[in-house]
Structure formats: C-alpha cells, structure tokens
VOPAGU-2260 file (C-alpha; in pm, 1 decimal, decimal comma):
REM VOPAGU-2260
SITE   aa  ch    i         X         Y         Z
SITE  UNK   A    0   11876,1   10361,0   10572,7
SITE  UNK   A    1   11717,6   10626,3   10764,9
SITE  UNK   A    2   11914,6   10846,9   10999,4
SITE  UNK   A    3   11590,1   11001,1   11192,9
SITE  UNK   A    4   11216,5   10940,9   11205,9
SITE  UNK   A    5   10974,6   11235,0   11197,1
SITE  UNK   A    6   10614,5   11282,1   11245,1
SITE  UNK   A    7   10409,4   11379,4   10992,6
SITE  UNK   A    8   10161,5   11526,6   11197,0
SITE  UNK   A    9   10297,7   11869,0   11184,8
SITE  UNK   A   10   10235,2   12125,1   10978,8
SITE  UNK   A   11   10609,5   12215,3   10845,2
SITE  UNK   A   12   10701,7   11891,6   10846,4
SITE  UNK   A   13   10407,7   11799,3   10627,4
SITE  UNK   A   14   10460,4   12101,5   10362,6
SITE  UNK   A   15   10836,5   11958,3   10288,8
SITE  UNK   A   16   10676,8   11615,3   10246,6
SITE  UNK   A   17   10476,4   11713,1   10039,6
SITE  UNK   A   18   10748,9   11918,7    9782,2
SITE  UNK   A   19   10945,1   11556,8    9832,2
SITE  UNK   A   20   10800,9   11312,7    9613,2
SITE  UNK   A   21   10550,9   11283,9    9250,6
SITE  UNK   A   22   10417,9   10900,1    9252,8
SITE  UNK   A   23   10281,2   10740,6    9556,6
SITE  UNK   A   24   10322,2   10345,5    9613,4
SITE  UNK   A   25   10077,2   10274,8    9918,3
SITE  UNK   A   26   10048,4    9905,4   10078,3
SITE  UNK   A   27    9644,8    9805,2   10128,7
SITE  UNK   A   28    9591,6    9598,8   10407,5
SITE  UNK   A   29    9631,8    9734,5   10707,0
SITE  UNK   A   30    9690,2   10096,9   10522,2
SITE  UNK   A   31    9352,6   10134,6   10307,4
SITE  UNK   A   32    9119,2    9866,5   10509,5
SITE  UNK   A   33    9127,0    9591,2   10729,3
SITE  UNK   A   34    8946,9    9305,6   10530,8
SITE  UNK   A   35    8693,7    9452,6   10420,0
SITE  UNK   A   36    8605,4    9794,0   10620,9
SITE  UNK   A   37    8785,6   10061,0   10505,4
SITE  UNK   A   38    8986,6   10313,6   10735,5
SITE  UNK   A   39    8820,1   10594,6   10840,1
SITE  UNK   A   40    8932,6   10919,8   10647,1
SITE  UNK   A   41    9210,9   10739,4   10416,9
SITE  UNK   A   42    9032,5   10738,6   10135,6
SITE  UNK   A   43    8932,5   11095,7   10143,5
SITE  UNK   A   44    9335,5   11124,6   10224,4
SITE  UNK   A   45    9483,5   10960,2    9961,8
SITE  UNK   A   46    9224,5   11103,9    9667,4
SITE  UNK   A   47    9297,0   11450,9    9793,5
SITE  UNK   A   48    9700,9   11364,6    9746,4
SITE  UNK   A   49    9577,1   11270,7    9346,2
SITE  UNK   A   50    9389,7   11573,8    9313,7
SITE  UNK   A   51    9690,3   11755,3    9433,5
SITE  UNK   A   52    9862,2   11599,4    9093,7
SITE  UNK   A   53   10062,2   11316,6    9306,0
SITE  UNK   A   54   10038,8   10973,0    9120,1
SITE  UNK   A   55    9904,0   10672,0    9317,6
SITE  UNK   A   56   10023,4   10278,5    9291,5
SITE  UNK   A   57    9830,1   10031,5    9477,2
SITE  UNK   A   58   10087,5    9762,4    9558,8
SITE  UNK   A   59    9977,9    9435,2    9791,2
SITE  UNK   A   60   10150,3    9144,1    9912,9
SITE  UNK   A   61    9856,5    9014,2    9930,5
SITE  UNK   A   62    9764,1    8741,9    9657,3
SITE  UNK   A   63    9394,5    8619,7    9747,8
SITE  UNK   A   64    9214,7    8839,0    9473,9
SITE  UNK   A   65    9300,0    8896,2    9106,3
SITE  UNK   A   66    9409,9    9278,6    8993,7
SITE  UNK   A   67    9053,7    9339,5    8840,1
SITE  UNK   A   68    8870,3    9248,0    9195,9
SITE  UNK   A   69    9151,5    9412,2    9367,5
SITE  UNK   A   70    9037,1    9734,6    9201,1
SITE  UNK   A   71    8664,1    9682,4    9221,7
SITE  UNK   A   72    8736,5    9672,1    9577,5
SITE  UNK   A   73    8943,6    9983,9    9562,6
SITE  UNK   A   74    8637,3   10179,6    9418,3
SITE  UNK   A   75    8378,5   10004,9    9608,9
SITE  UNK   A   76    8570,6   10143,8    9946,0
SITE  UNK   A   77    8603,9   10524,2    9775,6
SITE  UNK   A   78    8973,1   10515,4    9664,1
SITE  UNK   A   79    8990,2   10621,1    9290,3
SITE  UNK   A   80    9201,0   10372,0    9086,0
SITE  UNK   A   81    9245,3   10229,0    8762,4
SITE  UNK   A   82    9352,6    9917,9    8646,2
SITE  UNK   A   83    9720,4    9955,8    8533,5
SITE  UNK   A   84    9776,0   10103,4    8912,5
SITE  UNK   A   85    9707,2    9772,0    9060,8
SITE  UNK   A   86    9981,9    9522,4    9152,5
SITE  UNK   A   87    9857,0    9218,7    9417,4
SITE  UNK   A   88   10138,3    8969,9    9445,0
SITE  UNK   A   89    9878,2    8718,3    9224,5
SITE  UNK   A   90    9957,5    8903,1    8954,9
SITE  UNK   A   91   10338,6    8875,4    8991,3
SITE  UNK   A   92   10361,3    8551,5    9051,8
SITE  UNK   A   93   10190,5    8477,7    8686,4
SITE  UNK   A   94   10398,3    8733,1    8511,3
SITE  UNK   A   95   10741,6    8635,1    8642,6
SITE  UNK   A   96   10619,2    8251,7    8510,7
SITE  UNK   A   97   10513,1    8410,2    8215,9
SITE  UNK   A   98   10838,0    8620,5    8154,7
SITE  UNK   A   99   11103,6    8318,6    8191,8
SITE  UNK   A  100   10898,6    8144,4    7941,5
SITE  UNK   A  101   10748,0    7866,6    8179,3
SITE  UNK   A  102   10597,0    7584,9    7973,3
SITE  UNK   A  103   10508,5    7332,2    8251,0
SITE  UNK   A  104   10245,5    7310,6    8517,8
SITE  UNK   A  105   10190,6    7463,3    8879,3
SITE  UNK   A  106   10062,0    7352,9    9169,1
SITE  UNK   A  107    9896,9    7645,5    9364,3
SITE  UNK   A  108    9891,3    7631,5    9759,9
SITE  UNK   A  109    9736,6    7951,3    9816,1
SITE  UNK   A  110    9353,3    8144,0    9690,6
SITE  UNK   A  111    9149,3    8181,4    9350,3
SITE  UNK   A  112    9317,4    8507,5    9287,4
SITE  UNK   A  113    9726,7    8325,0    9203,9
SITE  UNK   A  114    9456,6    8070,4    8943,8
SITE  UNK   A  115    9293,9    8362,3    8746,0
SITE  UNK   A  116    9632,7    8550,7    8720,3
SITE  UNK   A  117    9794,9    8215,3    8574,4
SITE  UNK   A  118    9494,1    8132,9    8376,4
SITE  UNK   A  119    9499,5    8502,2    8197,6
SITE  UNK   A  120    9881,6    8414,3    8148,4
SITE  UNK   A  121    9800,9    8100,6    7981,6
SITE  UNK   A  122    9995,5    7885,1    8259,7
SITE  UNK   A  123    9821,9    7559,0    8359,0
SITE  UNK   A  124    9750,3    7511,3    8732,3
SITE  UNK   A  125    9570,9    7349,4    8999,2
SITE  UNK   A  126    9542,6    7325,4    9384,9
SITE  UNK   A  127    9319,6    7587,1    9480,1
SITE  UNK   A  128    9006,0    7525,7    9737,9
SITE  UNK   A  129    8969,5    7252,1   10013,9
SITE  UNK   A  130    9217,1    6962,7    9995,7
SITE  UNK   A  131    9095,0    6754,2   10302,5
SITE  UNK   A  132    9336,5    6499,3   10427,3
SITE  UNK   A  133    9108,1    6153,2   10459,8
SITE  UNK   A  134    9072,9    5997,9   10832,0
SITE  UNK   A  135    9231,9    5659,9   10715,4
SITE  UNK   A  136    9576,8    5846,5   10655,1
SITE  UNK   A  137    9847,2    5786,2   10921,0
SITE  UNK   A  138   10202,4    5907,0   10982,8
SITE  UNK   A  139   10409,2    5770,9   10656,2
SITE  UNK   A  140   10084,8    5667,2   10476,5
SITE  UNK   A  141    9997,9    5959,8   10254,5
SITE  UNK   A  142    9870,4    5852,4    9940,2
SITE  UNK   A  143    9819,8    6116,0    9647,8
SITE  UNK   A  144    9874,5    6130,9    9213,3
SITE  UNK   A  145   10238,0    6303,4    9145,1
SITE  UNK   A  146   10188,3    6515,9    8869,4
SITE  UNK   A  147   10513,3    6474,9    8627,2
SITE  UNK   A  148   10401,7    6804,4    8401,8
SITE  UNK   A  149   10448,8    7023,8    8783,9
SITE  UNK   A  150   10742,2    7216,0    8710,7
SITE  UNK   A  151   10647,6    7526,1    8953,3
SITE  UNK   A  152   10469,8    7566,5    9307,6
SITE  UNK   A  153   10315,6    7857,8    9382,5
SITE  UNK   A  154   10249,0    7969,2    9740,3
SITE  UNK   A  155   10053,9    8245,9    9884,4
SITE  UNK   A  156    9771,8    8280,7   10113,1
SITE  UNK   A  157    9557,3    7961,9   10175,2
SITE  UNK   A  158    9293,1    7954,4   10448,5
SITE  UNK   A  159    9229,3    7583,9   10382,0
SITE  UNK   A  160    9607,0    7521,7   10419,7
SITE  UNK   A  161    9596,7    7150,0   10526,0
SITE  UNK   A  162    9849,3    6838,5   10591,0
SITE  UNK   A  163    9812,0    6678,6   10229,7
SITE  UNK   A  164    9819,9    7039,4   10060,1
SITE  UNK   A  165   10172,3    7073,8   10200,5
SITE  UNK   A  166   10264,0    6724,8   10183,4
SITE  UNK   A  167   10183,5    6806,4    9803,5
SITE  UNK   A  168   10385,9    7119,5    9762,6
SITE  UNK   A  169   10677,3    6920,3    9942,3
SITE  UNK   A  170   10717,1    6667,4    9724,7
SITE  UNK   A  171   10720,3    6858,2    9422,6
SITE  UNK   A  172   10965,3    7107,0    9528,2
SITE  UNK   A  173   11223,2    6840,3    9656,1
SITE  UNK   A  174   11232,5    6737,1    9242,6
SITE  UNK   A  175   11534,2    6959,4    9129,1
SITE  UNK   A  176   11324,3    7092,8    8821,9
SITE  UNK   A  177   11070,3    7242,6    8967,9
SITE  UNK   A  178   11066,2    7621,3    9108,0
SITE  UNK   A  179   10946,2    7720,9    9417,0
SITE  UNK   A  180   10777,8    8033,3    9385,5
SITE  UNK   A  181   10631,1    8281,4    9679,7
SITE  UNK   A  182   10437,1    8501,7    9632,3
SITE  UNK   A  183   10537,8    8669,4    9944,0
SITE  UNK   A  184   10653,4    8594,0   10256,9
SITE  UNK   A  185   10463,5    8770,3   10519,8
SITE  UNK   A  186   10436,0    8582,1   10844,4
SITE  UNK   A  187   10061,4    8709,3   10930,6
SITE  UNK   A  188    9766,8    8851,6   10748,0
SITE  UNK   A  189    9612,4    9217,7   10951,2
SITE  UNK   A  190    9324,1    9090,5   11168,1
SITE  UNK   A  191    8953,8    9258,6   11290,4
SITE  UNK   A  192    9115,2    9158,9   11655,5
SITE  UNK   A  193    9467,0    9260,7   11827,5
SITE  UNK   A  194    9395,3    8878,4   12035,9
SITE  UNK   A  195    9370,1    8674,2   11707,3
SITE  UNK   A  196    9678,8    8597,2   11486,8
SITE  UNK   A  197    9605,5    8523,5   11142,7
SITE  UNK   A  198    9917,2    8289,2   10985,0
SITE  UNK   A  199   10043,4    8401,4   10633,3
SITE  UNK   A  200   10196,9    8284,1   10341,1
SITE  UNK   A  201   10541,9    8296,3   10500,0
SITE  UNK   A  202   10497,3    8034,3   10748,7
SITE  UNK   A  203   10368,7    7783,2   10461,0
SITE  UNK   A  204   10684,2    7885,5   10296,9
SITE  UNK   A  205   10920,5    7825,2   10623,1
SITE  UNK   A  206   10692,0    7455,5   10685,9
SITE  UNK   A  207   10788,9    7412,3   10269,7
SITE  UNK   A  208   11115,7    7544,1   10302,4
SITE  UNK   A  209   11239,6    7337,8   10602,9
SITE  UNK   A  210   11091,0    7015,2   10493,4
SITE  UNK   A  211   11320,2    7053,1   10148,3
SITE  UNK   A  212   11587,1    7253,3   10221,5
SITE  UNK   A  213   11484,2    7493,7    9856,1
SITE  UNK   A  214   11491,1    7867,5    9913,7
SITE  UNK   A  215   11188,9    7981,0    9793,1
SITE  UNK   A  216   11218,3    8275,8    9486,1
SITE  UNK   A  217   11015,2    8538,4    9680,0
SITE  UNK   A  218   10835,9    8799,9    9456,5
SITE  UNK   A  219   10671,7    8998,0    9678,6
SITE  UNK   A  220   10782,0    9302,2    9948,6
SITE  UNK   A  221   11048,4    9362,9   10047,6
SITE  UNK   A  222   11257,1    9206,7    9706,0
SITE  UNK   A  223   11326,7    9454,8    9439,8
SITE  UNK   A  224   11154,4    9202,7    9148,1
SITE  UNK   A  225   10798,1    9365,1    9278,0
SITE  UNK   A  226   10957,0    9734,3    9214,8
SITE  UNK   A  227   11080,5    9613,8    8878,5
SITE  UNK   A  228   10713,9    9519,2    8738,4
SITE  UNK   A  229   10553,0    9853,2    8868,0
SITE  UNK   A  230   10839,1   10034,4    8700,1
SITE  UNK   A  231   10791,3    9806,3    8382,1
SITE  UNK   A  232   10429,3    9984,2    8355,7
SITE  UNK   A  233   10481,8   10312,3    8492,4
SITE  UNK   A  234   10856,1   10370,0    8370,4
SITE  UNK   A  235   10868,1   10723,8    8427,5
SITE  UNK   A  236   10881,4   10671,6    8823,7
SITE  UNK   A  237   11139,3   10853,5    8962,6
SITE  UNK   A  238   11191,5   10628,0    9296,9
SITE  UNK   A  239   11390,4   10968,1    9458,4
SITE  UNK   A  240   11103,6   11146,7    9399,9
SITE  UNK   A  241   10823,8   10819,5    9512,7
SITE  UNK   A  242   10700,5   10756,9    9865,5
SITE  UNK   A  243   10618,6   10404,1   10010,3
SITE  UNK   A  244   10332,3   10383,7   10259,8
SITE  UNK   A  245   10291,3   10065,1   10452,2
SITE  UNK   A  246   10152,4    9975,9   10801,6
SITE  UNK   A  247   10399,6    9660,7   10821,0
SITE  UNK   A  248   10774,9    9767,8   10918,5
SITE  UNK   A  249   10940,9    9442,0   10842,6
SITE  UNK   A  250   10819,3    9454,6   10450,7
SITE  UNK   A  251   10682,4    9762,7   10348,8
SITE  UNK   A  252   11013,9    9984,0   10460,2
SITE  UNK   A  253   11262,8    9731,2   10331,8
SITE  UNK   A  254   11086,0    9759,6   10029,8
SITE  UNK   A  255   11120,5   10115,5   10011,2
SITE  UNK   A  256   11460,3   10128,6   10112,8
SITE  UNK   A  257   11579,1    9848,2    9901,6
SITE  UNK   A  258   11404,9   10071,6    9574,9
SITE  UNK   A  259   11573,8   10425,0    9638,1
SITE  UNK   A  260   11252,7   10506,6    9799,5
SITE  UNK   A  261   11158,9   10770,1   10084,6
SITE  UNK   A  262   10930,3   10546,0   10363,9
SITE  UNK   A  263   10621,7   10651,2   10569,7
SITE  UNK   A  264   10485,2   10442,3   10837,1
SITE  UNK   A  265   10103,2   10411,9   10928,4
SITE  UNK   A  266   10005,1   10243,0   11250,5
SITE  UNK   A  267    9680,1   10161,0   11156,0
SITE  UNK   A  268    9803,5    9800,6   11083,1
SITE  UNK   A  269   10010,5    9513,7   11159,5
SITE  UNK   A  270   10288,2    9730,5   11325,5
SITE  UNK   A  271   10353,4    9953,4   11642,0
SITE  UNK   A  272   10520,7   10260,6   11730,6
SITE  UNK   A  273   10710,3   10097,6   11970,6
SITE  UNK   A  274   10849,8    9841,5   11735,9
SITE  UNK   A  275   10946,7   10140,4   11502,0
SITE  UNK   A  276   11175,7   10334,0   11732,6
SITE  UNK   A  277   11313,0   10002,6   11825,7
SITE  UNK   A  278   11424,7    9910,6   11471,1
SITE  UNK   A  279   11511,6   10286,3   11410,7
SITE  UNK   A  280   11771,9   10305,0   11724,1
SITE  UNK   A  281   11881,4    9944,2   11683,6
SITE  UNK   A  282   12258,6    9921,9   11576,5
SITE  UNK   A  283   12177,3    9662,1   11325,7
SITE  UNK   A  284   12154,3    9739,9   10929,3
SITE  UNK   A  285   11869,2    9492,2   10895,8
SITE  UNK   A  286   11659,3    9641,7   11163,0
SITE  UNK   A  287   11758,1    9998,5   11067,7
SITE  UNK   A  288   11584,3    9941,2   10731,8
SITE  UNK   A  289   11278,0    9855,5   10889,2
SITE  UNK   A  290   11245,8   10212,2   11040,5
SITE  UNK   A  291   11059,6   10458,4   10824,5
SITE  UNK   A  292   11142,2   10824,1   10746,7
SITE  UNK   A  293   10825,6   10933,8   10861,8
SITE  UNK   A  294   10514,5   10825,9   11074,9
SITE  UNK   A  295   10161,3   10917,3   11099,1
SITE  UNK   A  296    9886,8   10705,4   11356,7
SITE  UNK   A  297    9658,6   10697,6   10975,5
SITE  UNK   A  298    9659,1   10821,7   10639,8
SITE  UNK   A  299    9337,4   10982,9   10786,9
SITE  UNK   A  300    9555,9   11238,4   11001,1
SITE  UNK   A  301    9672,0   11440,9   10683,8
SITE  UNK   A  302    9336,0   11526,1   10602,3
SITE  UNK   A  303    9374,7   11863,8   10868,9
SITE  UNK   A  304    9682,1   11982,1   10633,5
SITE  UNK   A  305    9507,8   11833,7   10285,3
SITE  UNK   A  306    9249,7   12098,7   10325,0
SITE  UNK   A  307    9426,8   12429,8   10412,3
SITE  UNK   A  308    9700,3   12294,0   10143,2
C-alpha cells in the first residue's frame, strides 16, 4: 500500500526511480498501444530503459493473441522483445490446465489466441468463432449437444459473445466437475474512442458467474498465480527491486502491490488522474491498492530524462 503518489516527471524524482528497481513488468494495452497504433514515444522509452541494462517483461491480461503473435506485434510496433518475455493471459490459462494435470476437454468462450495456447499444451478444446443463436429459439427452448468429456471452461475475450455461447458455458460450469477458468477479469477492453465502451472478459464472467453461483479461478491481474509463472521463467526477479507499469488502476496496481512490487501509473489508457488520487486518499485498503507510487501522462514523457541520463 502506498503512502504518497509522486510524479515522475521530474528530474530528481526520476534519477531515484531509476536506482530503484532491475526488471521491468509493463502492461500493453493501453501502456504500449491502443489496438493496434502504438503510443507515441513509448517505444523509444522503454528500449532506452533496456539499453540502460533494466530487464523488460511484457505481461497482458489480454488473451486474444497467442505469445508468438503477441511478440511479432511487439517488434512490428518497435519494442524489442523476445519470446520468453511474453506472458498474454492465453498462455496462462493453458499452462495452469497443463500444470494440474488436466485430462478432459474445454470449452473456450473467448478468441483464437486461449485455442493455440491449449493446442501447444496438448489440451483438447473448442468454442472459438461465431456461435449464432438460430431465430426459431425462444425463452426456455435452447437446444444444443452437452459435451460429457468438458471438464474446464475457459473465458476471456470474445467479440462474438452471444446468447447460446453463454448458455453453453452455463451449463457446463453448473456440473460440479468442471472448472471455471478466467483468464482475467477486466470489465472493459482500451478503446480508439473515450464515447465507446468496449465490454471485457469480466462481465462474461459476472453473466457466468451469477447464472451458477461458481467463483470463477481468475488467472490473470491482479491474482498473484500470473506473478508466479513470470517468476517460474525468469526466477532471478527480485520483485523489491521490479517495477509494474500499467494504465489500468483497478488491475495493474493490485497486481503490483499484491507481488512486493513498486507501481507506476500511465494515463495513456483505461484510467484517469482523477480516479488515482481518489483511490490514493480513499480510507479504504482496497482502493488504497489501486493507487500507484508514481505517475507519468506516458511512458513517452521519460524520454527528456532517458537522454541526458
């Protein structure tokens, strides 16, 4: 829990930062680019912080793409990054499956990326793409093949969410033996437009959730299980000496508080500076561990101190 919030954009301020931490974990969206622009001056940001010998993890909630396309689109924006620094949710949801041993099936409600994670994992799945709901059905008249071999669903993003996809994930998560899996839990995915909301994984989870009455097993930001698989491949991170960078206060600063880690917050995203010093002088110790130990407006705005470093 953080007892102050300080800019970064100042010079002193920025020199102790930097003599603070070794490894980097930085968010994406909203952080790095916004779909698919990237954010003007982070890149040349975030490669100067690796030339100046500070270690970089790319970790994403989000689970559309698999960790191979997440780092082709890493490099195609200008970040440098290699494969075994790239953790998208996809890919945790098919190695927690594959580290308690799971045998059975899973039924995916969310993008291609969850399917080629499982499918590298060896773990059987299906549910991914368009699953329209025909014009015939009515209220109490769904008709669709129960899978017995289901023993997991898997939710993440799904932009062709529909009412016989969840109807589907319902029914096999009210059966006892079967684990309901998120891959995260964000409410909204960052948008091109401050007038358009885009919905996220978490309110499929809360529709899933409240129509079965199963907490979901969330593997994503702000848990500790995420933290846990980056440390599994990089086990020399010190998380005193690590600092989390995320645009979204109610994940990505849990997530470093909940790890032992030091927090910075980038408005370039989903959140606002007013919502920051709200959580950070709120009396709560939920809200206070959404507020970050630093701020910046962009990644983009250390690039003044980067040079003269």
């Amino acid at each position: 829990m953080v007892e102050s919030i300080e800019n970064l954009d100042n010079k002193g301020v920025f020199e102790d930062f930097m003599d603070s931490f070794d490894t980097i974990i930085t968010d994406c969206d909203g952080v790095l680019y916004i779909n698919n622009d990237p954010i003007d001056g982070v890149a040349k940001a975030l490669n100067a912080l690796r030339r100046f010998g500070k270690k970089v993890i790319f970790a994403t909630n989000n689970s559309t793409k698999n960790r191979i396309q997440c780092l082709q689109k890493l490099r195609k924006l200008g970040y440098d990054a290699n494969l075994n620094e790239v953790f998208p949710t996809s890919y945790a949801s098919a190695l927690y499956l594959k580290q308690i041993n799971f045998n059975r099936s899973v039924y995916v409600l969310g993008s291609q990326g969850i399917a080629d994670e499982l499918n590298l994992m060896g773990i059987k799945n299906f549910g991914v793409g368009p699953d329209v709901t025909p014009d015939e059905w009515a209220p109490g008249q769904a008709r669709f093949k129960v899978d017995k071999q289901v023993g997991a669903v898997v939710v993440g993003f799904d932009n062709q969410v529909s009412f016989k996809k969840l109807a589907k994930a319902c029914s096999y998560v009210k059966r006892p033996d079967c684990l309901f899996v998120a891959s995260n839990a964000d409410e909204s995915f960052p948008s091109v437009s401050p007038d358009i909301f885009v919905p996220g994984p978490g309110l499929y989870v809360s529709a899933i959730k409240a129509g079965t009455g199963r907490d979901p097993i969330v593997l994503g930001k702000p848990g500790t299980y995420f933290f846990d698989i980056i440390r599994s491949q990089h086990p020399n991170i010190d998380p005193t000496r690590t600092i989390m960078i995320g645009d979204r206060l109610t994940t990505d600063m849990p997530f470093g508080h909940n790890n032992g880690m030091s927090t910075l917050f980038v408005q370039s995203g989903i959140g606002t500076k007013e919502e920051m010093f709200e959580f950070g002088t709120s009396n709560t110790y939920e809200d206070r561990q959404c507020a970050p130990d630093y701020y910046l407006p962009s990644l983009a705005s250390l690039n003044k101190f980067l040079t003269a470093y």
